[in-house]
FIBA-717931 format. One record per residue: residue in one letter; x, y, z of N, C-alpha, C in turn; residue number from 1. Coordinates in steps of 0.05 Angstrom, whole numbers, plus 5000, padded with zeros to 4 digits. Atoms other than C-alpha are relative to their C-alpha. Example, Ala and Ser with C-alpha at 12.3 -4.5 7.8 and 13.67 -1.06 7.14 Angstrom:
BEGIN
{'A', {5018, 4976, 5000}, {5246, 4910, 5156}, {5018, 5024, 5000}, 1}
{'S', {4984, 4976, 4999}, {5273, 4979, 5143}, {4985, 5022, 5014}, 2}
//
This chain:
BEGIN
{'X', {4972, 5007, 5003}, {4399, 5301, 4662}, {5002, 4973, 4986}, 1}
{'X', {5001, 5030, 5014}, {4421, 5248, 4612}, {5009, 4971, 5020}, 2}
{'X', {4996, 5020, 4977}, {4437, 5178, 4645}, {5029, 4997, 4997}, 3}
{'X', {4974, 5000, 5007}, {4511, 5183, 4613}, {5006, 5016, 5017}, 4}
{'X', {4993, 4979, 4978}, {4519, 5244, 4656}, {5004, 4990, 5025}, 5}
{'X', {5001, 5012, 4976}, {4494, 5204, 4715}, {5027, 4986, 5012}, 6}
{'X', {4983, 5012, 4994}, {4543, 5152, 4708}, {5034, 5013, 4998}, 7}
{'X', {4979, 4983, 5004}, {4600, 5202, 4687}, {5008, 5008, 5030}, 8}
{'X', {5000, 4994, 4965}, {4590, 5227, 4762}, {5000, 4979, 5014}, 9}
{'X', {4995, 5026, 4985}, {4589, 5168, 4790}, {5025, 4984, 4999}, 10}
{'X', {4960, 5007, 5011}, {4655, 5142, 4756}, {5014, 5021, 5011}, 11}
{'X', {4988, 4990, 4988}, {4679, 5200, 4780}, {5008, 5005, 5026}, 12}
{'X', {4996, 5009, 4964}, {4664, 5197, 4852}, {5008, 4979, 5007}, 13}
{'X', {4988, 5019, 4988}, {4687, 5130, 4862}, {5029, 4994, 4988}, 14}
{'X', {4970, 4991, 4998}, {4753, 5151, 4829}, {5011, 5016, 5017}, 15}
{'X', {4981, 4988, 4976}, {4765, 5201, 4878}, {5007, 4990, 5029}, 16}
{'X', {4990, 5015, 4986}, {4753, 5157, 4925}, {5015, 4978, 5002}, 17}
{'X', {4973, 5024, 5004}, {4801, 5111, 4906}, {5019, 5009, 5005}, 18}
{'X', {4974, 4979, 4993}, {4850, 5170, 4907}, {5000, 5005, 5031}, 19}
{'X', {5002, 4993, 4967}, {4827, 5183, 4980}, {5012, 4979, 5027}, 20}
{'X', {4995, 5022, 4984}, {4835, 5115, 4998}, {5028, 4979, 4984}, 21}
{'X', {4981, 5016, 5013}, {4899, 5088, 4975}, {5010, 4972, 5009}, 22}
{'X', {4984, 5019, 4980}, {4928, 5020, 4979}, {4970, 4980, 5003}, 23}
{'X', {5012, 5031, 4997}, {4857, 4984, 4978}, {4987, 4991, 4979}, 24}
{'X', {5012, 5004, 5019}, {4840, 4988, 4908}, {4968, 4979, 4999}, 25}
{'X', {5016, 5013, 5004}, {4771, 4973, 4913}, {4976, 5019, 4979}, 26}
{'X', {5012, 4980, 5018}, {4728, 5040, 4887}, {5015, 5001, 4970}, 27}
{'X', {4994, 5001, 5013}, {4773, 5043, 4831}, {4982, 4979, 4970}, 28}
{'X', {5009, 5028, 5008}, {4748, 4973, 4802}, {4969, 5012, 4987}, 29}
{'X', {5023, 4999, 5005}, {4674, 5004, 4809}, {5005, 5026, 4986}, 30}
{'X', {4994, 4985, 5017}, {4697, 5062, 4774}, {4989, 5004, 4979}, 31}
{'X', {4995, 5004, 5031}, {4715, 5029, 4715}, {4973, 4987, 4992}, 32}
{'X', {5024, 5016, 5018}, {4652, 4991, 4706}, {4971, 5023, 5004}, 33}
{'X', {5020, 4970, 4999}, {4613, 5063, 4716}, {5006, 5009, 4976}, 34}
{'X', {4997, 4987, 5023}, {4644, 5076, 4657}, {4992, 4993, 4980}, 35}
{'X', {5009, 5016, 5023}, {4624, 5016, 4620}, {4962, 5009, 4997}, 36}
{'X', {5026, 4983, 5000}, {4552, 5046, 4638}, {5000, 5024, 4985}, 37}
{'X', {4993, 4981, 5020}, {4568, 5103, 4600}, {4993, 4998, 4972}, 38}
{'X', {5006, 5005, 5026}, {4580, 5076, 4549}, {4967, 4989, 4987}, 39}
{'X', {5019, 5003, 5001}, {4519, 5037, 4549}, {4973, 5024, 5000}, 40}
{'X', {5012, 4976, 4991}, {4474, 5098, 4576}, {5005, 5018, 4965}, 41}
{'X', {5001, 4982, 5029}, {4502, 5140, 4503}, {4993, 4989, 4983}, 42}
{'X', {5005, 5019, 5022}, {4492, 5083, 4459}, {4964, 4995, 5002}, 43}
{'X', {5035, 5003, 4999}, {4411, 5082, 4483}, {4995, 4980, 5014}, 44}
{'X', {5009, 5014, 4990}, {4412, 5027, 4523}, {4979, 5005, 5022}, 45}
{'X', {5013, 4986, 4975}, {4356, 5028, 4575}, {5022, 5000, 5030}, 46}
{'X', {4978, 5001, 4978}, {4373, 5037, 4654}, {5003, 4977, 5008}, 47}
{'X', {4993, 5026, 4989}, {4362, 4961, 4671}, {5026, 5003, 4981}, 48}
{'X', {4976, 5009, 5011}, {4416, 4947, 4621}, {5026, 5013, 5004}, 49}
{'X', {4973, 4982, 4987}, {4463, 5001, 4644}, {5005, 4987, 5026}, 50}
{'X', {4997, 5026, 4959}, {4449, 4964, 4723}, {5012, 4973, 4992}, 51}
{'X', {4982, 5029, 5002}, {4465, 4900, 4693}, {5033, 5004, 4995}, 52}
{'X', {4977, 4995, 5006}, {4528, 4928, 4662}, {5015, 5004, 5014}, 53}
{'X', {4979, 4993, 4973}, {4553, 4958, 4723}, {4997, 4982, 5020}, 54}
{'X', {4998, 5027, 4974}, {4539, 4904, 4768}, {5013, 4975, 4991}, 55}
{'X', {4981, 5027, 5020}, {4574, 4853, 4717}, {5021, 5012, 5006}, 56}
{'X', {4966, 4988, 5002}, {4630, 4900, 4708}, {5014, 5011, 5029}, 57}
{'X', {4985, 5000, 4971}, {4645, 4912, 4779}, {5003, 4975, 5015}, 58}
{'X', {4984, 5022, 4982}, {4644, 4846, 4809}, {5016, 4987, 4988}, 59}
{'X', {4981, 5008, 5014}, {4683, 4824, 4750}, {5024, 5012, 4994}, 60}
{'X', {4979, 4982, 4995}, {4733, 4877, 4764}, {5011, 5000, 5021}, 61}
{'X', {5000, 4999, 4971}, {4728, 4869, 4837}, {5018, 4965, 5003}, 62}
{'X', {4989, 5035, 5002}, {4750, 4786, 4826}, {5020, 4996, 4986}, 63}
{'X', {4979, 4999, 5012}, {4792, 4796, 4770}, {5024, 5017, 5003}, 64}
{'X', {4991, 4982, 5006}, {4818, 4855, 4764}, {5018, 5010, 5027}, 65}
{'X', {4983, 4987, 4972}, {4842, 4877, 4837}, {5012, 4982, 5004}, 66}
{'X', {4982, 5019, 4981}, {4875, 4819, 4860}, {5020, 4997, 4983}, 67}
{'X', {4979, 4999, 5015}, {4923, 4825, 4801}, {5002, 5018, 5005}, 68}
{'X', {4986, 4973, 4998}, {4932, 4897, 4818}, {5005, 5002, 5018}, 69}
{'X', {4991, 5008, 4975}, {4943, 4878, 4891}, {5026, 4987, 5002}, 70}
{'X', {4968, 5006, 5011}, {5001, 4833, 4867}, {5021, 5011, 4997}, 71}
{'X', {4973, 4989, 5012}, {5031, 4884, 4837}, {5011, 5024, 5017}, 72}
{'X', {5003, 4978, 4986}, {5025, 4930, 4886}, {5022, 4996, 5025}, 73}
{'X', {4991, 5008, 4982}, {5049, 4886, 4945}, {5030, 4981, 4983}, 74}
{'X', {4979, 5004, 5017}, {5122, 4881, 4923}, {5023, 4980, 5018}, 75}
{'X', {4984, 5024, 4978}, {5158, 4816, 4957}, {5029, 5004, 5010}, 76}
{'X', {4980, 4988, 5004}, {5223, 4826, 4993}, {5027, 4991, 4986}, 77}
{'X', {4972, 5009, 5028}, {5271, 4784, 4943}, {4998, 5018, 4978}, 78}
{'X', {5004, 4977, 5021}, {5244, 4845, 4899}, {5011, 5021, 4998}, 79}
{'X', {4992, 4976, 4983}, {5259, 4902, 4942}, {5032, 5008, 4994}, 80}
{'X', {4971, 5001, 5005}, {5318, 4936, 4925}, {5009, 5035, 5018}, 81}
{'X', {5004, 4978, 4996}, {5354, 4998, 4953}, {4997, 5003, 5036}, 82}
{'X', {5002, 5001, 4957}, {5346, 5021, 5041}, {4974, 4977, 4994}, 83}
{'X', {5029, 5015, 4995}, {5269, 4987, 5022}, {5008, 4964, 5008}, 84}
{'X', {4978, 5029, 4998}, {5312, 4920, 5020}, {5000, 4978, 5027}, 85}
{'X', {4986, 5007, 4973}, {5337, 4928, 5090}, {4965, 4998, 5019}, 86}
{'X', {5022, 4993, 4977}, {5266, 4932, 5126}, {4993, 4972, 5004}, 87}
{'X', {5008, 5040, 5000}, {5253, 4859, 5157}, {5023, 4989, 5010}, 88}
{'X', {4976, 5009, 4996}, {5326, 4849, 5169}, {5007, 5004, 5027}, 89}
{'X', {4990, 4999, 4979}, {5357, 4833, 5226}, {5035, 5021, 5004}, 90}
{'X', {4977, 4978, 4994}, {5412, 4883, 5259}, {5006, 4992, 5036}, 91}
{'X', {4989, 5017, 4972}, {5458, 4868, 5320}, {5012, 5029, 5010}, 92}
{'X', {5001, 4972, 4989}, {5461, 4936, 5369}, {5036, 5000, 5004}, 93}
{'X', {4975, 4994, 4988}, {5538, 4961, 5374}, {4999, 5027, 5017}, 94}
{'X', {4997, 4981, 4979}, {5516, 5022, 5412}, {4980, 5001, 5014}, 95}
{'X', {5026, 5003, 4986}, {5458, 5029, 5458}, {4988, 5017, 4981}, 96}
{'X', {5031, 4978, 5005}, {5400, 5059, 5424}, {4976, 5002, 5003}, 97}
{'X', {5032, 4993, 4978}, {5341, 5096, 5446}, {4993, 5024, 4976}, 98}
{'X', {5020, 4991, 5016}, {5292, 5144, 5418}, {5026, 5027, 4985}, 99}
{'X', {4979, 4985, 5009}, {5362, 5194, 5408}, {5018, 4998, 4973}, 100}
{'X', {4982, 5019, 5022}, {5403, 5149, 5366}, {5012, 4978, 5017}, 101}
{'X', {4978, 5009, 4979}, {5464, 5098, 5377}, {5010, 4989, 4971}, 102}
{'X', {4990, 5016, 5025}, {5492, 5044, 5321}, {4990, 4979, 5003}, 103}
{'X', {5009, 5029, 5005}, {5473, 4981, 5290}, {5018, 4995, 4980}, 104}
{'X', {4978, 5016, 5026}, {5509, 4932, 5238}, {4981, 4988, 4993}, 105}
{'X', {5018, 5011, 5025}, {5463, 4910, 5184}, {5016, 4985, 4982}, 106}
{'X', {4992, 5023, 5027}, {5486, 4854, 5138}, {5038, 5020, 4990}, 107}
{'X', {4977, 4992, 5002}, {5564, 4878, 5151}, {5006, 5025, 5000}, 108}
{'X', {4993, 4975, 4993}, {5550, 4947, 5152}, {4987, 5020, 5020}, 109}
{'X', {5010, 4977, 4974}, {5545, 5011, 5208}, {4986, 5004, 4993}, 110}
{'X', {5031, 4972, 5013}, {5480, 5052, 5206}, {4996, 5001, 5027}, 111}
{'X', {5017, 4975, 4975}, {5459, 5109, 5259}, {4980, 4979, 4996}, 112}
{'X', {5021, 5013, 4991}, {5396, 5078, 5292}, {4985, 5013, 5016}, 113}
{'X', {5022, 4997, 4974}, {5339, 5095, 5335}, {4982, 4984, 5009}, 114}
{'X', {5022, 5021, 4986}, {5294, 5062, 5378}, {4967, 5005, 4977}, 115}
{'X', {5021, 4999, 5014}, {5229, 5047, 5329}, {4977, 5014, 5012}, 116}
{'X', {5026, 4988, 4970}, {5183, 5058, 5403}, {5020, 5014, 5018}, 117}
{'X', {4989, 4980, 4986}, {5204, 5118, 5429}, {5011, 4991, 5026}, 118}
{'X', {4990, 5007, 4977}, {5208, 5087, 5498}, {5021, 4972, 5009}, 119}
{'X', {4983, 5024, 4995}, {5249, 5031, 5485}, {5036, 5005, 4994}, 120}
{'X', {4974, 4991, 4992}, {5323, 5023, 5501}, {5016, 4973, 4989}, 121}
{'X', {4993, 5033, 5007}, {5362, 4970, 5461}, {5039, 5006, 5009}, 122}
{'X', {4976, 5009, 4989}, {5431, 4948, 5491}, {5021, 4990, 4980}, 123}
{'X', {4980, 5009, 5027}, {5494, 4932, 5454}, {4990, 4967, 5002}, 124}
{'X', {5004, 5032, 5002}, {5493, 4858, 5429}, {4978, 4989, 4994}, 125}
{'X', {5016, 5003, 5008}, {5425, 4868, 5428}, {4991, 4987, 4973}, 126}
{'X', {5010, 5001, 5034}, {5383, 4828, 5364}, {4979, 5012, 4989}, 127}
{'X', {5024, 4988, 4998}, {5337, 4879, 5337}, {4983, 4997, 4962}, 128}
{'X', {5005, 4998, 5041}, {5302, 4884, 5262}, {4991, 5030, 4998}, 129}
{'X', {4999, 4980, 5009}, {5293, 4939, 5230}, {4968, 5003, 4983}, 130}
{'X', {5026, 5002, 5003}, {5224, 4967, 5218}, {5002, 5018, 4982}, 131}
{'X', {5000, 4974, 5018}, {5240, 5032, 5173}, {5030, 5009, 4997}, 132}
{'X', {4980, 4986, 5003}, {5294, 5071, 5140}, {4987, 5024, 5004}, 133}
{'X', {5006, 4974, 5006}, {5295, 5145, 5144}, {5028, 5012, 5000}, 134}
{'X', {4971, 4993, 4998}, {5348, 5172, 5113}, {5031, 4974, 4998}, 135}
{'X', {4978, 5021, 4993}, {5408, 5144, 5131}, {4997, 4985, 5031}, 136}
{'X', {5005, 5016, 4980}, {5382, 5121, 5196}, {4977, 4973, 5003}, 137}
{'X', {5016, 5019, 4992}, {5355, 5054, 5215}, {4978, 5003, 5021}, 138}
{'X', {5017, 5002, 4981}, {5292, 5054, 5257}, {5000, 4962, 5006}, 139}
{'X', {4999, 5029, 4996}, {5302, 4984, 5294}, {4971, 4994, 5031}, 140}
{'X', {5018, 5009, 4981}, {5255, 4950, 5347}, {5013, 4971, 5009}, 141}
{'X', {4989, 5024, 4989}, {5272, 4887, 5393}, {4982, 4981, 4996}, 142}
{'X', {5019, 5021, 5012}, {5249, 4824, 5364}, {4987, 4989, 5021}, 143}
{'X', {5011, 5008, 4977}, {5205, 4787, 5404}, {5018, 4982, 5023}, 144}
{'X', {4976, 5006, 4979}, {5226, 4749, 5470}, {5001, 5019, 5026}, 145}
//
C-alpha cells in the first residue's frame, strides 16, 4: 500500500472523528496536517519527512489554528441575536411555574415557562434566569441563594 494511501486513511479517520465529536475541534486540526503528509508521501518524500510534516502541521494547527476556530465558534452574548439572545437573562415569575408550565416576563415581555429541574417550583415574584428556549417557552431555573 502506497504511504499517500496511508495517510489518506488517516486524514480520514480523524475527520470523522471530528464529526463524532463536535464542539472540540481538535481531530480536525490533525486531519488537516494528514493531509499535508499526503502531499508529501506523492511527491516522494521519505516516511521520516512525512512524520516531521505531520507532527509540524498538527501542533501548528492545534496552537494556531483551533483557537481561532474556537472563537468563532463560541459566539458572545452581545452577538446573540433572536430567542438565543434571551438565554442568561434574568426573568421575574408572574405565575408559579413547575415542571408543567406557568408565566414569566423577560425584558418587558410574557413567555409560557417551565421549571428548567423538573422538581423545582418557582413562586410568583420569584427571580429566575433563563437557561433555554424551546419554542416559545422559556425554560427558567432559580438563581442562586
Amino acid at each position: 500500500m502506497p504511504d499517500w494511501l496511508i495517510w489518506v486513511i488517516v486524514a480520514v479517520v480523524f475527520a470523522v472523528g471530528e464529526i463524532a465529536t463536535p464542539g472540540l475541534f481538535v481531530l480536525g486540526p490533525v486531519a488537516l496536517s494528514a493531509l499535508a503528509a499526503v502531499v508529501i508521501a506523492a511527491l516522494g518524500g521519505g516516511v521520516l519527512l512525512q512524520l516531521i510534516v505531520f507532527g509540524a502541521g498538527a501542533l501548528a494547527t492545534l496552537l494556531f489554528l483551533r483557537p481561532i476556530a474556537r472563537r468563532h465558534l463560541k459566539m458572545p452574548a452581545h452577538v446573540r441575536t433572536g430567542t438565543e439572545a434571551l438565554v442568561g437573562t434574568r426573568a421575574t415569575v408572574l405565575q408559579r411555574v413547575d415542571a408543567d408550565g406557568g408565566r414569566v416576563k423577560i425584558g418587558g415581555e410574557e413567555w409560557s415557562a417551565r421549571a428548567y429541574m423538573e422538581d423545582q417550583v418557582l413562586e410568583p415574584g420569584a427571580r429566575v434566569e433563563v437557561a433555554k428556549i424551546e419554542g416559545a417557552t422559556a425554560l427558567v431555573y432559580q438563581m442562586g441563594g
